[in-house]
N, C-alpha and C positions, 0 to 999 in steps of 0.2 A: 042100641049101640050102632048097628047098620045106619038107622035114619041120621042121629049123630054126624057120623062117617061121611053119607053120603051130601046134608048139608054142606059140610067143611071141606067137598072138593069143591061142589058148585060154587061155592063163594071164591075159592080161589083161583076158579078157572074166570070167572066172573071178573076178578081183581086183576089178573092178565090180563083179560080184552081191555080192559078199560086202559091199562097201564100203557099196551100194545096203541090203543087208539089216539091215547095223548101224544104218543112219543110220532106218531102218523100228523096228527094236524101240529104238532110243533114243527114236526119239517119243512112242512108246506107252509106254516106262516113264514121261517127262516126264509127259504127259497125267497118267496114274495117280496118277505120285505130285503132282501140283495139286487131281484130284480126293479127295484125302484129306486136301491140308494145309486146302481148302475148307471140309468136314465136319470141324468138329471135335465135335460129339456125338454120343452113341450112335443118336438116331431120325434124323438126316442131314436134321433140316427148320430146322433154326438155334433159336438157342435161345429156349428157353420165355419168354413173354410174361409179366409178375408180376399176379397177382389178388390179389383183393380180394374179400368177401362184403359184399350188401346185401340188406335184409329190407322190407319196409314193413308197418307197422300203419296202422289207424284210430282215435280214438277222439275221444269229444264232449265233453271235459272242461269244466264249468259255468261261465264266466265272473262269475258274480255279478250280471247284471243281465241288462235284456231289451230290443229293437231300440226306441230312441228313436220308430223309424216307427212303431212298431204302437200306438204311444198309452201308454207305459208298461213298466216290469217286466213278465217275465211267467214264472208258474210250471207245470209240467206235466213229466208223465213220459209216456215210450212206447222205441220200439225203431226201428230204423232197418234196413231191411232192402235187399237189392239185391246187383246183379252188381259186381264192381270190379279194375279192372287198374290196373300200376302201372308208369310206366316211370323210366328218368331218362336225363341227357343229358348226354355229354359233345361239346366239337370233334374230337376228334380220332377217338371212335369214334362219332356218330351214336347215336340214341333206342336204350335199350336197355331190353327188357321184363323184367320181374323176374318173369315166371310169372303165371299166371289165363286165364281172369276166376276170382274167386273170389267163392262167396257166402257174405256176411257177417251177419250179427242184433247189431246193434249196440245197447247199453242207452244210452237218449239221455240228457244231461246228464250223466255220472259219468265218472269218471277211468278205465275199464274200458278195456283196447282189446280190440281183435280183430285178429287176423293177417291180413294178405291176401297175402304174399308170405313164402314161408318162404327162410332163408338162400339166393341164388345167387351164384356163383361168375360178378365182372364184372371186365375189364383195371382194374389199378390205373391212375388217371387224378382229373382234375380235371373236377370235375362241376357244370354251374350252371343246369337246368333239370328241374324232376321233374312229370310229370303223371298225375291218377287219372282214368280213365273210369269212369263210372257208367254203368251199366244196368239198367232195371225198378227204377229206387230207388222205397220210399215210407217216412215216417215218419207211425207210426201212434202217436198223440195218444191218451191216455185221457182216459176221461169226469171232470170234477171241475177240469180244467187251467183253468188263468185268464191271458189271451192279452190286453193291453192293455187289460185292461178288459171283455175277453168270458168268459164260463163257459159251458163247453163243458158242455154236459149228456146228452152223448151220443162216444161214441169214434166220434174222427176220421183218415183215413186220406187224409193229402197226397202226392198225385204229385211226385217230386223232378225236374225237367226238361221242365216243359212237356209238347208234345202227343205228343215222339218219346219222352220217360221218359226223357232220354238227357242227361250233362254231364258234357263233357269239362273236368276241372280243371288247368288247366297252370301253375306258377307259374316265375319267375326267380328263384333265390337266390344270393347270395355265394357264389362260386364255393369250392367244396369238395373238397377232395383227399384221395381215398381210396388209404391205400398201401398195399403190399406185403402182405399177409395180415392186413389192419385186417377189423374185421367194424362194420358201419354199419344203423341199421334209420332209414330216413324216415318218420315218422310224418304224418299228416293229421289237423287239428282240424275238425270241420266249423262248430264254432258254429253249432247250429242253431237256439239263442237270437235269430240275427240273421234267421233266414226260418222261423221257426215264429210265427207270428202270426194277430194276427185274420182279415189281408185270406185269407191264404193258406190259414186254415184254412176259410173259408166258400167260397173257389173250391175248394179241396182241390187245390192245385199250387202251384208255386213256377217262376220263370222262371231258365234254366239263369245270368245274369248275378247273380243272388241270391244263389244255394250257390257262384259261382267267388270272388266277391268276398269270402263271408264264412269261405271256408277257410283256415285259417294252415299252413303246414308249419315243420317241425323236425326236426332230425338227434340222435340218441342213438347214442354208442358200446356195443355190444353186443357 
């Protein structure tokens, strides 16, 4: 009767582990298989995010006339030289920098640009803030220019930014949506027709509220 007895727990303690051990590898298969219905891509980090490419130029294309303030028209050539970064801005991702500083030799007046940001790879997104820094900028005036009524008789070379050399350009525009594998270059006008002048050419500087005010931006599909 004992032996009986003693059979009939072992079998049922027996019947427990097993019961215990199925209900253990059913979890772990569950588990497993949640963790793969999760992943469904190959890199296991969810799926890729869509881009976009943006570029930015510069250039100083000639409006045809010259700053009311300076007394007048006014005509002159020189080059525009200096450090420049370029960012833009959406909500959803925060300022984002498009590569630099880069140094530029800008030919003042003419439809030329220059590169300051070559193609970068940004989240497709809606974008409605772009700013350039400037640093160490100067525009350097040849001799013969005629400035509101001044003749320069001697090549002049203006500080762009006051006493730091330094202007930050930031504009608002109509909110712009760059999609899916769109390729987009922001361009910067500096119109430097509206702060290359008499006053500015006799102090040789421009105040950083002069070049923010008188830069236009514009977006070109590229």
């Amino acid at each position: 009767m004992r032996k009986e007895l003693t059979q009939g727990l072992m079998n049922s303690r027996g019947l427990s582990r097993i019961a215990s051990h199925g209900i253990a590898v059913g979890t772990i298969a569950l588990f497993a298989g949640g963790l793969v219905a999760c992943d469904g891509d190959d890199d296991g980090m969810g799926p890729d995010t869509e881009r976009a490419t943006v570029g930015a130029a510069m250039t100083d294309a000639p409006s045809g006339g010259g700053s009311e303030a300076a007394g007048g028209a006014s005509s002159y050539q020189g080059s525009f030289t200096g450090s420049v970064t370029a960012e833009i801005y959406a909500e959803a991702e925060g300022w984002i920098s498009l590569g630099g500083p880069a140094d530029v030799n800008l030919t003042l007046q003419s439809s030329d640009e220059t590169q300051v940001a070559a193609a970068v790879s940004v989240p497709a997104s809606t974008y409605s803030r772009v700013r350039f820094t400037l640093s160490g900028a100067r525009a350097a005036i040849q001799a013969g220019a005629s400035l509101g009524g001044l003749l320069l008789t001697a090549d002049v070379s203006i500080m762009v930014g006051g006493s730091d050399n330094m202007v930050v350009i930031e504009k608002t525009v109509p909110p712009f949506e760059l999609e899916a594998n769109a390729s987009t270059t922001v361009v910067f006008d500096l119109n430097s027709e509206v702060w290359v002048n008499s006053n500015n050419a006799q102090s040789e500087t421009t105040t950083d509220a002069e070049v923010e005010a008188a830069t236009a931006v514009f977006l070109r599909a590229s």
